[in-house]
Backbone as CSV, one residue per row, in Angstrom:
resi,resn,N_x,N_y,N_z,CA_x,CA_y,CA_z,C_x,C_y,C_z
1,UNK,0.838,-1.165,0.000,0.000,0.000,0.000,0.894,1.243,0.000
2,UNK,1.456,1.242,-1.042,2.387,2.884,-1.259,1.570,3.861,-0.593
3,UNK,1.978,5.379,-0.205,1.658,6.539,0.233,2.106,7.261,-0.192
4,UNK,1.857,7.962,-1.377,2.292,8.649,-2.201,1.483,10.330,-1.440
5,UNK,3.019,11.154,-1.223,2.742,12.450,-1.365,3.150,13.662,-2.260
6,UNK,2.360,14.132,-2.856,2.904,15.218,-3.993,2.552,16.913,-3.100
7,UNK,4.056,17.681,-3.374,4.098,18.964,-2.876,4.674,19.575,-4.346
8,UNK,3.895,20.606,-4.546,4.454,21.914,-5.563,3.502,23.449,-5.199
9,UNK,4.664,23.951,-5.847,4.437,25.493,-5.365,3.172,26.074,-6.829
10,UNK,2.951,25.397,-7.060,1.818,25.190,-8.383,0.838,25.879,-7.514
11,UNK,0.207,26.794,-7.949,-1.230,27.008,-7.265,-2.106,26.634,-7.473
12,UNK,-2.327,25.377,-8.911,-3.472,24.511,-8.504,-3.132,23.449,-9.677
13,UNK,-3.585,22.712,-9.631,-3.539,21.348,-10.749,-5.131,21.081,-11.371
14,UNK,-5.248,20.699,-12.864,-6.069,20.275,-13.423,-7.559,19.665,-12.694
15,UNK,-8.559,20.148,-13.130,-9.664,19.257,-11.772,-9.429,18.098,-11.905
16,UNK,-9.361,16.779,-13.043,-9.353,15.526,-13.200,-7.619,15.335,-12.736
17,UNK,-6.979,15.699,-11.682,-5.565,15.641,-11.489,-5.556,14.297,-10.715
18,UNK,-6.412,14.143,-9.395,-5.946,13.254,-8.916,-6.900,11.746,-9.279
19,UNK,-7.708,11.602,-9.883,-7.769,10.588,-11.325,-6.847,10.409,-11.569
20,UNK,-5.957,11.030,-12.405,-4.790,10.514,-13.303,-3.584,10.544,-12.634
21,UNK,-3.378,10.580,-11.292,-1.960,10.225,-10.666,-2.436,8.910,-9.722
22,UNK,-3.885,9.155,-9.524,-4.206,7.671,-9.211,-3.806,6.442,-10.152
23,UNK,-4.441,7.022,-10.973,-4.466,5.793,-12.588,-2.759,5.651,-12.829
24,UNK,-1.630,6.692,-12.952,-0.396,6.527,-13.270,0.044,5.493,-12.039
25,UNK,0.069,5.818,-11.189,0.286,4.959,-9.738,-0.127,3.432,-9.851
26,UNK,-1.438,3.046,-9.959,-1.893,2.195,-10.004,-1.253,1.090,-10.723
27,UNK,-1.290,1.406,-11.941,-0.743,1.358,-13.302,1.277,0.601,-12.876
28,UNK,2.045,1.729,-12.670,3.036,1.765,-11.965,3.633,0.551,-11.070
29,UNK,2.321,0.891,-10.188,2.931,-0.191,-9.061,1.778,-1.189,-9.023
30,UNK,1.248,-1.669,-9.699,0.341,-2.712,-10.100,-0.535,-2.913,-8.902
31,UNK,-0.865,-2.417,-8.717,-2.114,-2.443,-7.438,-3.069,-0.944,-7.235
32,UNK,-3.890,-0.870,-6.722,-4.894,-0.097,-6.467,-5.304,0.642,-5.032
33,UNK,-4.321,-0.531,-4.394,-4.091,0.286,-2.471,-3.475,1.026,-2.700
34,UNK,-3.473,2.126,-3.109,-2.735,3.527,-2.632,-3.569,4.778,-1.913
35,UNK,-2.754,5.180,-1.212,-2.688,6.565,-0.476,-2.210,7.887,-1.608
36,UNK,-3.149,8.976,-1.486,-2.546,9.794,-2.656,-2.746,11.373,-1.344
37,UNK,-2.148,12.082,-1.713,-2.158,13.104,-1.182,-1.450,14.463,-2.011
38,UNK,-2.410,15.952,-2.215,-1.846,16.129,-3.518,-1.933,17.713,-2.882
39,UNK,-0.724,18.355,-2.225,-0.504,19.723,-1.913,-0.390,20.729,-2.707
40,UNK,-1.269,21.407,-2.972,-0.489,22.331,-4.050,-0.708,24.126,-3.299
41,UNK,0.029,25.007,-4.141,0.703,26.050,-3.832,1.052,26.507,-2.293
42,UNK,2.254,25.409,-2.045,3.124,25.471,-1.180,4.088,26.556,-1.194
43,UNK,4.525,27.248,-0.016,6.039,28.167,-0.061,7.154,27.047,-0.654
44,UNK,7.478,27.020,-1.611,8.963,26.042,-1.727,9.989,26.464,-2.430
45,UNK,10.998,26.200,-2.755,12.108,26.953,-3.192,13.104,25.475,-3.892
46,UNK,14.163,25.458,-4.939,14.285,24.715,-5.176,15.856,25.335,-5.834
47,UNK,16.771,25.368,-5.246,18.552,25.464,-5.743,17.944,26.816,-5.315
48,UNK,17.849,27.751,-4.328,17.547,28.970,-4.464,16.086,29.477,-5.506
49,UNK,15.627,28.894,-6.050,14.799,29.178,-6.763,13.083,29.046,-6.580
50,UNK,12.451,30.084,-6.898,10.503,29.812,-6.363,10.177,29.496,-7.242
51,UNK,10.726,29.385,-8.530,10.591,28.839,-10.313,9.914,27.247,-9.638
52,UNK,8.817,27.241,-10.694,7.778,25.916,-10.190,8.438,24.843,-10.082
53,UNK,8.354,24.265,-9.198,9.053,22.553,-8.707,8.231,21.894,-7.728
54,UNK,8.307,20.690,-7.782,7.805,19.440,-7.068,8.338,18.301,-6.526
55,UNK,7.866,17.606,-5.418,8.596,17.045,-4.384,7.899,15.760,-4.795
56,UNK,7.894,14.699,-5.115,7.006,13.229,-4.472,7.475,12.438,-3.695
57,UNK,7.395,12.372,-2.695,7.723,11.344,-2.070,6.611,9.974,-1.589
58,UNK,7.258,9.163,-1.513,6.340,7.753,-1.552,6.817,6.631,-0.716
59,UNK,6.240,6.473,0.449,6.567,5.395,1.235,5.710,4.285,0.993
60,UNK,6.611,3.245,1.284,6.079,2.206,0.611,6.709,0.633,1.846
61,UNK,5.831,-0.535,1.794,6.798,-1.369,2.592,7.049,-2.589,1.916
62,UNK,8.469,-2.500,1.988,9.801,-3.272,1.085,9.360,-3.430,-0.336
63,UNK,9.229,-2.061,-0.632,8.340,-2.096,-2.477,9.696,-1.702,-3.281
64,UNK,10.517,-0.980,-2.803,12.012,-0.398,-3.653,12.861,-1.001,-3.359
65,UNK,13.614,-1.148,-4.629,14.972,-1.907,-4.748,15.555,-1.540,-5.477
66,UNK,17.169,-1.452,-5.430,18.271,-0.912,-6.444,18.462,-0.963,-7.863
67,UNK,17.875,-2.273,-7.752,17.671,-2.551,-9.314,16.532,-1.923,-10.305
68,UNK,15.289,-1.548,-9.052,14.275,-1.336,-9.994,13.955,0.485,-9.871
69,UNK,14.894,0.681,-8.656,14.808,2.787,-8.799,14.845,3.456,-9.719
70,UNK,15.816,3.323,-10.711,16.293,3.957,-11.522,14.906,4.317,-12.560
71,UNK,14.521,2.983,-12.808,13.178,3.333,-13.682,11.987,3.630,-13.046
72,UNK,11.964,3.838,-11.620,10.904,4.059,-11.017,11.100,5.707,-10.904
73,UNK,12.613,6.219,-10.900,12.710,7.385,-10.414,12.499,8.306,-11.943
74,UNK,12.853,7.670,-12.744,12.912,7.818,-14.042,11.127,8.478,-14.897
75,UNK,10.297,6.733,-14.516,9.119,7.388,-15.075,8.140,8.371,-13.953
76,UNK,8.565,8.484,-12.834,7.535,9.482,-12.076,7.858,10.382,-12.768
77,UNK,9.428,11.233,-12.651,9.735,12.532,-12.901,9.558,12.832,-13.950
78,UNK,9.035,12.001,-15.065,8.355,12.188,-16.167,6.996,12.613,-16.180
79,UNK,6.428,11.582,-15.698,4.612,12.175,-15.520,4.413,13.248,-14.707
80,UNK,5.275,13.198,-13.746,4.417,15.151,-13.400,5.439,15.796,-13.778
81,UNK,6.692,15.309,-14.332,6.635,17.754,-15.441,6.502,17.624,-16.585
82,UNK,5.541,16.496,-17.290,4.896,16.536,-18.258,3.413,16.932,-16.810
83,UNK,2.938,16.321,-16.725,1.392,16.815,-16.534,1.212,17.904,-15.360
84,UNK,2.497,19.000,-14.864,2.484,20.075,-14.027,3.165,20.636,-15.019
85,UNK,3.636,20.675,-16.080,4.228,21.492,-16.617,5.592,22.375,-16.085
86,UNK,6.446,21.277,-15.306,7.537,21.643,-14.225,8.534,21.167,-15.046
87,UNK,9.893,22.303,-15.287,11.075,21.547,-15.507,11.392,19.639,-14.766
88,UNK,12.025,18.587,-15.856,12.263,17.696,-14.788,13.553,17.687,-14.213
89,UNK,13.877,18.775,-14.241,15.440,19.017,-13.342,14.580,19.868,-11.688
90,UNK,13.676,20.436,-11.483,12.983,21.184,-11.356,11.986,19.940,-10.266
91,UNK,12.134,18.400,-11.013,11.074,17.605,-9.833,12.099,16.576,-9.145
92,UNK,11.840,16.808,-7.916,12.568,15.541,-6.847,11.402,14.390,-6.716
93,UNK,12.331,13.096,-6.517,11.053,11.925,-5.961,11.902,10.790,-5.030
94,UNK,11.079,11.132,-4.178,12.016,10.313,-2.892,11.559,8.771,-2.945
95,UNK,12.101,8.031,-3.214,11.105,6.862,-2.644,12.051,6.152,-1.141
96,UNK,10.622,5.916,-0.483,10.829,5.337,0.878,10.559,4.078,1.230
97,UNK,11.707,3.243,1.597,10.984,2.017,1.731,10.795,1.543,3.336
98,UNK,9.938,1.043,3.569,9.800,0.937,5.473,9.342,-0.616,5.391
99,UNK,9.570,-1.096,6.815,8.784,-2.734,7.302,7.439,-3.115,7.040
100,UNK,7.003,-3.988,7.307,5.849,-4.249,7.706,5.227,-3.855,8.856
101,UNK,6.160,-3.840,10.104,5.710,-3.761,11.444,6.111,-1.920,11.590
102,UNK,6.669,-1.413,10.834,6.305,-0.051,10.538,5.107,0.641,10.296
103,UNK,3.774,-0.079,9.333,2.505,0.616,8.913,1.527,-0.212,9.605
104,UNK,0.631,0.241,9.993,-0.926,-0.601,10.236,-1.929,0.307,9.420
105,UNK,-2.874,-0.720,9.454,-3.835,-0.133,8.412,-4.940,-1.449,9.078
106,UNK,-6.212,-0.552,9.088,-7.119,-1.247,10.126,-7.025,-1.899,11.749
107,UNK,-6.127,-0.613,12.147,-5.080,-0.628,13.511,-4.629,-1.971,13.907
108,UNK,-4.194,-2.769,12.662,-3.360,-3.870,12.670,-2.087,-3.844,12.055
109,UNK,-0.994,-4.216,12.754,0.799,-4.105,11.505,-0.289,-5.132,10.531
110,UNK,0.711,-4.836,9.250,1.137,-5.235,8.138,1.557,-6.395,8.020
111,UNK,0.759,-7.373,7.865,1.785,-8.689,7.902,2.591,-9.284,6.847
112,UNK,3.417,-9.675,7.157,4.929,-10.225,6.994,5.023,-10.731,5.263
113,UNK,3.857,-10.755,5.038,3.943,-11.534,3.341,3.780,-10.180,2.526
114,UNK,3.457,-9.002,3.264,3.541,-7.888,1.565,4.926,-7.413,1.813
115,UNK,5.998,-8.002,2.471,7.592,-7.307,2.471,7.921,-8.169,1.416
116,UNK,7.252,-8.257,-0.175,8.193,-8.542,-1.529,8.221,-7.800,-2.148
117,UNK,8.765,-7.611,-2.709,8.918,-6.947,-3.851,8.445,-7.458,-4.747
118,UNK,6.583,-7.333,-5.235,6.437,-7.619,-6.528,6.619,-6.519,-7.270
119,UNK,7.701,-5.330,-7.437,7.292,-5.193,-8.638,8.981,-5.248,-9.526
120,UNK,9.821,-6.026,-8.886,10.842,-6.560,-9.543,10.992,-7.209,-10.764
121,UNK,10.553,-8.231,-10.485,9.855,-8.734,-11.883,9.545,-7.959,-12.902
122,UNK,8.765,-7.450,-12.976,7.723,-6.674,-13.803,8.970,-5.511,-14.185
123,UNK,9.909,-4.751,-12.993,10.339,-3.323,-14.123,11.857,-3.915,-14.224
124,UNK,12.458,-5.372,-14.056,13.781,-5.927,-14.440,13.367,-6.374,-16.239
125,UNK,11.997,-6.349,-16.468,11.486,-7.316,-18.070,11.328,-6.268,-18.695
């Protein structure tokens, strides 16, 4: 169940916005449990700069791996400064990876079988 948070100094995003970062997400990380959270016109600054930029960060438990960042870090920072219209030098994306016994959800931990990594497979092919 990723937790995806988006911050930009954007003062507002498209009405159908969080539709389609749902759907990119989904899509992405092959599942439909996600957390979306979508801040916009934040104070932020970016190398010295208020020039539009964006933050995503995304915690996730044991969903990232070395092998598969690169293209994970790759196609986010694509879809939003194509669909914010943000330099992609201009977007950061953190990804976070945490335990199982780190998240509860239905004030129960997380048990022990979603710490795989399915989506290895899928972005090593």
């Amino acid at each position: 169940m990723p937790l995806v948070t988006i911050q930009t100094n954007a003062k507002s995003v498209p009405k159908d916005y969080q539709s389609r970062v749902f759907e990119f997400f989904k899509e992405l990380f092959i599942t439909p449990n996600l957390g979306i959270t979508i801040e916009t016109g934040k104070d932020m600054t970016f190398g010295g700069s208020s020039d539009p930029t964006v933050t995503i960060s995304i915690l996730a438990v044991a969903r990232f791996h070395p092998d598969t960042n690169p293209r994970l870090h790759k196609a986010i920072a694509e879809f939003f400064s194509t669909t914010l219209n943000i330099p992609v030098e201009k977007t950061v994306v953190v990804l976070q990876r945490t335990a199982p016994v780190n998240v509860s959800f239905n004030a129960k931990p997380l048990p022990d079988f979603l710490a795989r990594d399915r989506d290895i497979e899928f972005w090593q092919g």
